[in-house]
N, C-alpha and C positions, 0 to 999 in steps of 0.2 A: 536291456533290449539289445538283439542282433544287430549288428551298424547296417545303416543302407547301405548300397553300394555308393550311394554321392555322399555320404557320410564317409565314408574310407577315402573316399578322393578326395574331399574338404579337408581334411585333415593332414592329410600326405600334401595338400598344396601347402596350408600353413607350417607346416614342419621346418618346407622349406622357403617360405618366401617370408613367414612373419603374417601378423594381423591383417586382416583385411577389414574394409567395410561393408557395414551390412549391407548395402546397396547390392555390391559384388556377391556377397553371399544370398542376399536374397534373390539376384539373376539365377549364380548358380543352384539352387534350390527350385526355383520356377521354370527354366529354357538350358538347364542344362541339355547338350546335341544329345544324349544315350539316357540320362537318369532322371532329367528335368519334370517335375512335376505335370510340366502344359505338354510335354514331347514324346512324352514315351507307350501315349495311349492307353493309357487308367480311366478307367472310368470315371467323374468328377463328380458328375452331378445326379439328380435324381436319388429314387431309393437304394442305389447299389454303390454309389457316391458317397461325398463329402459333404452335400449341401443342398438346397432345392434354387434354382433361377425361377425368376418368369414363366420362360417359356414352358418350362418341368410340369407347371400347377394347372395350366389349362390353356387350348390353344383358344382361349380369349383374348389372351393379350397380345398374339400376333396376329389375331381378327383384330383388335379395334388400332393397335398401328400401321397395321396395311390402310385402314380407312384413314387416318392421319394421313401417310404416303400419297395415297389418291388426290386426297386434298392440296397435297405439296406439288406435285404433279398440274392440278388444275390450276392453281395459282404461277406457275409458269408455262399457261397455254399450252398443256402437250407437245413435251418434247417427244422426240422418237429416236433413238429411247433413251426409258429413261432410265439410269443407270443406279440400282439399290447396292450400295453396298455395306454388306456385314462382316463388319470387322469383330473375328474369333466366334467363329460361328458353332464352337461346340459339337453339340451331338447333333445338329441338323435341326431339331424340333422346330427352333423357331422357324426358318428354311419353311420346312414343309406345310408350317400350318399358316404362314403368311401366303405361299403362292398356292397352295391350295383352296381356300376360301378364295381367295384376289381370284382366280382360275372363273370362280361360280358367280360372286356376288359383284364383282370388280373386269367386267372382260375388257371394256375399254382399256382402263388403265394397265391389264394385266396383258393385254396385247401390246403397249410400248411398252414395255416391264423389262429390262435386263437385270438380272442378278448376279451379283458377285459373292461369293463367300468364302473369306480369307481366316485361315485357318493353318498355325504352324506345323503341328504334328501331321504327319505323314498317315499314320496308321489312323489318326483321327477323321484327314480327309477322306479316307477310304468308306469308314462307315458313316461320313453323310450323307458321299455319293449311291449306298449300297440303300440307306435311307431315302436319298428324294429320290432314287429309281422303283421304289416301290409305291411310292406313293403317284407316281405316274408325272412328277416334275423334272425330272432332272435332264432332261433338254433346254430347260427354262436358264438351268445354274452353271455360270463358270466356276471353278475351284482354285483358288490360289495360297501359295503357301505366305506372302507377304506383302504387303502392300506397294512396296518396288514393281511387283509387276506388273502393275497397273498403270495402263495411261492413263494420260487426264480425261474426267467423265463431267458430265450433266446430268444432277438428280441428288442422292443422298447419301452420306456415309453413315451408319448407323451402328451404334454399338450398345449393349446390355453388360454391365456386370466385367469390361474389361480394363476399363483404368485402375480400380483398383487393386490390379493384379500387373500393374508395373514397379517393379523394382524402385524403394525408397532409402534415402538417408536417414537415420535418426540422428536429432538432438540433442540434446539438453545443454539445462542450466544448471554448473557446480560452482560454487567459489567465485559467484557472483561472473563467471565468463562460460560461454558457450564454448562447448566441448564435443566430440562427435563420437556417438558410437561402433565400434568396431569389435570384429570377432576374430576370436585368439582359440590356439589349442592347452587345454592342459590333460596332461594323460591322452588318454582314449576319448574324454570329453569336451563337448563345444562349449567356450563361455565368452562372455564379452566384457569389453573393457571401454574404456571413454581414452582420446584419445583427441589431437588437433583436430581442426577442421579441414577435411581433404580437399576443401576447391574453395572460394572465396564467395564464386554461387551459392553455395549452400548458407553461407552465411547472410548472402545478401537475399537470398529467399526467405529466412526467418527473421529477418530484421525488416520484410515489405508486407508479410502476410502472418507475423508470428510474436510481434514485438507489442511487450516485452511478453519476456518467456521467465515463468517466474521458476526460481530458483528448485531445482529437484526434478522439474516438469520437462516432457520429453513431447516433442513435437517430429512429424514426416516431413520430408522433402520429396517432392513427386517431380524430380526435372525430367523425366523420361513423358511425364504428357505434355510438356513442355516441347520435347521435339515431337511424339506422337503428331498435336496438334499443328507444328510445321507442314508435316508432312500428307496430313488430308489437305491442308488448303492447298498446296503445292498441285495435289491431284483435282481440285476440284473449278471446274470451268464456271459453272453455275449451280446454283444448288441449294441444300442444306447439309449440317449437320448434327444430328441427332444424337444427343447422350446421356443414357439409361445408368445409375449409376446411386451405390449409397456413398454417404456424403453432405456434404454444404459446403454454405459459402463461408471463407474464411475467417469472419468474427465469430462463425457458430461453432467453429472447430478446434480452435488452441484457443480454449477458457480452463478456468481453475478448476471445473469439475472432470477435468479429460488430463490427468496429471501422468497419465503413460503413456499420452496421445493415443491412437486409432488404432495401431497397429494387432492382428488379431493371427492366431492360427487354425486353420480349419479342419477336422479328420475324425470322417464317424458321425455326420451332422453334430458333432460338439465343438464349440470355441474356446480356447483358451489362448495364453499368452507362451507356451511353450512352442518353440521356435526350432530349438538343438536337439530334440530328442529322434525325430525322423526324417531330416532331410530328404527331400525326392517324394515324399506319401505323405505329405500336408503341403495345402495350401497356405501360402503370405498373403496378407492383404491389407490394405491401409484404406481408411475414407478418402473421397474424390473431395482436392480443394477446388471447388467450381469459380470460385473466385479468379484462380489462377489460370485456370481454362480459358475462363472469358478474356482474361488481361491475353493472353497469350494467341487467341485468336483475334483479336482486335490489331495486333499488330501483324496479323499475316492480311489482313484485311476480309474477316470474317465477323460480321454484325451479330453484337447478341441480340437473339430477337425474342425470348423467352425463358422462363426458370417456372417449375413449380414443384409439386410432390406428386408421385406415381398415383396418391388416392386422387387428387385434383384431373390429373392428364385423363387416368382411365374413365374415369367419371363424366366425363364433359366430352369425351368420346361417343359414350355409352348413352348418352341421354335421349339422346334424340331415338333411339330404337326399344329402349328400355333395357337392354344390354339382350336382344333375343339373338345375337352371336352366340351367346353363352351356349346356349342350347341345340343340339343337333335331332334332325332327323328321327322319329321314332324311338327319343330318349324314354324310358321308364321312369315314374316315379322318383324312385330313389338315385337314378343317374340324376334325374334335374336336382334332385335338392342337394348330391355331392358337386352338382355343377357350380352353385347356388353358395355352398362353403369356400369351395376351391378362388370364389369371385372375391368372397369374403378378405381372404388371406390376402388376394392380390390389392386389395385397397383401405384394410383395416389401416388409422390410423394409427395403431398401437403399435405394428408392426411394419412391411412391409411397402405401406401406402406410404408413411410417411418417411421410414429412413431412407426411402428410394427419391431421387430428385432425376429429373429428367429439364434438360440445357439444350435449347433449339438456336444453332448460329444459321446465320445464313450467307449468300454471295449473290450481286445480283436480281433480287429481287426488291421492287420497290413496298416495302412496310406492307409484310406480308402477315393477315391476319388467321391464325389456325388455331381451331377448334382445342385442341387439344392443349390451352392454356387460355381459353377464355374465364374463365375462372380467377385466376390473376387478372386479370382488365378486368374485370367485373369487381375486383377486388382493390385494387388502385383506384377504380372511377369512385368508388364508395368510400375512400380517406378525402377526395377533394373538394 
């Protein structure tokens, strides 16, 4: 295959500097500034894409978290306003079909309603803007390219599908001592090697969330949601924060039967473990350790206030209407029953429902009870 273009600069960096770690290689692969997979304005998701999100399969599921939102909202007595932000906001989808239902079904809330949506591609924020201006919202939306930019707000940080798309450490256990992976050039091709451990954190994050790490088996290091999560509470006055996201909690994710850890490549809606073959035109991504989220917001002073699976959240959203969001205006036959699949996907256990977990912190709010994980209490009150 023809080298990318961040394939020819990966290379020419190793040439001359020697191995790097994957962490750095997987930056540069994801936010490289000209090649970067999130930067350079590729299409990602949907049919033309690498993958399907949430928001891609049906604007149901930014109909039933806007009525979450509302409920967040009422539970801190309407603020005004109240400040939604979505962090890596993609193609807009979600954008448009949360403030547009919120617009019809939701006016109160939709009237203190500020939106934010943080988005680093340039060329990206352009077509969301060109998106909510068509749909008649984009008065509603700020655009920003980082989360810097933002003052401190009241209301919610919310993100789908982007922790796992922060740059990870690998690994492992050889010769009975933990060794880290790194990537090296030979030829015209990328390969990697095991190598010391590049920071002391890395070690001391597999030995808090990974231990023991049995011999041959390869485990992530996600310190970047580690500062992430800094960094919303830093912004956040009062609030929540909401995180969409596949994954678990860390006993469920470095066990014997995940012996190459989480780590995945995405391109074509096909997944494999090739990594080096096209830089810059696949996705990296790792499962979310929720585990370490919560540890890490607990010390910024953010209260876990919920955990469940995206089939439990949308479901216990959806109950009390029978999910008739699903459904629009003078749908046909055959749109309700693709409507009807499309619901399907987004909370099949098999799929979707269940590898997806959604992690509610909060700030400020006294033992705030939300719908969208009564399911869990329902499920606790019934072990006591």
């Amino acid at each position: 295959m023809t080298h990318t273009p961040l394939k020819t600069f990966i290379l020419g960096t190793l040439r001359r500097n020697g191995p790097m770690t994957f962490e750095r290689y997987m930056a540069l692969c994801l936010y490289h500034p000209e090649h970067g997979y999130y930067t350079q304005g590729r299409e990602r998701t949907g049919v033309e894409g690498d993958y399907f999100t949430s928001p891609d399969l049906h604007p149901v599921f930014a109909r039933l978290v806007a009525r979450q939102a509302a409920e967040m909202w009422n539970a801190m007595r309407g603020p005004r306003p109240f400040t939604w932000v979505e962090m890596g906001a993609g193609r807009g989808l979600f954008a448009s079909d949360f403030l547009g239902w919120s617009a019809s079904a939701l006016p109160e809330f939709f009237a203190a309603l500020e939106y934010v949506a943080i988005e680093p591609g340039a060329d990206q924020r352009q077509r969301i803007e060109a998106r909510l201006a068509n749909a008649g919202v984009g008065n509603k939306v700020r655009l920003l390219a980082n989360l810097e930019e933002l003052a401190p707000v009241t209301g919610c940080f919310f993100s789908n599908e982007l922790v796992d798309a922060f740059p990870v450490n690998v690994v492992t256990r050889t010769g009975g001592r933990l060794k880290e992976i790194y990537v090296t050039a030979e030829g015209d091709d990328l390969r990697e090697k095991t190598g010391p451990i590049s920071d002391p954190a890395v070690a001391a994050y597999v030995a808090r969330y990974a231990h023991p790490l049995d011999e041959g088996h390869r485990v992530e290091v996600n310190r970047h949601a580690h500062t992430w999560i800094q960094s919303v509470a830093a912004k956040l006055r009062q609030g929540f924060v909401l995180t969409i996201d596949y994954g678990d909690m860390a006993n469920r994710l470095s066990t014997p039967d995940r012996p190459h850890g989480t780590l995945l490549a995405y391109h074509g809606h096909t997944a494999d473990e090739d990594y080096f073959t096209a830089p810059g035109e696949t996705d990296l991504t790792a499962h979310v350790n929720f585990t370490a989220l919560i540890d890490a917001g607990n010390a910024e002073g953010l209260e876990h206030a919920g955990f469940t699976t995206q089939e439990k959240f949308l479901l216990a959203l959806g109950e009390a209407t029978q999910f008739s969001d699903v459904y629009d205006a003078d749908q046909t036959e055959a749109e309700m029953l693709n409507a009807r699949l499309k619901l399907k996907r987004l909370i099949s256990p098999e799929g979707m429902g269940n590898i997806f977990k959604v992690l509610v912190q909060q700030r400020g709010i006294s033992k705030p009870e939300l719908t969208g994980w009564k399911f869990e209490r329902h499920k606790a009150v019934s072990r006591s």
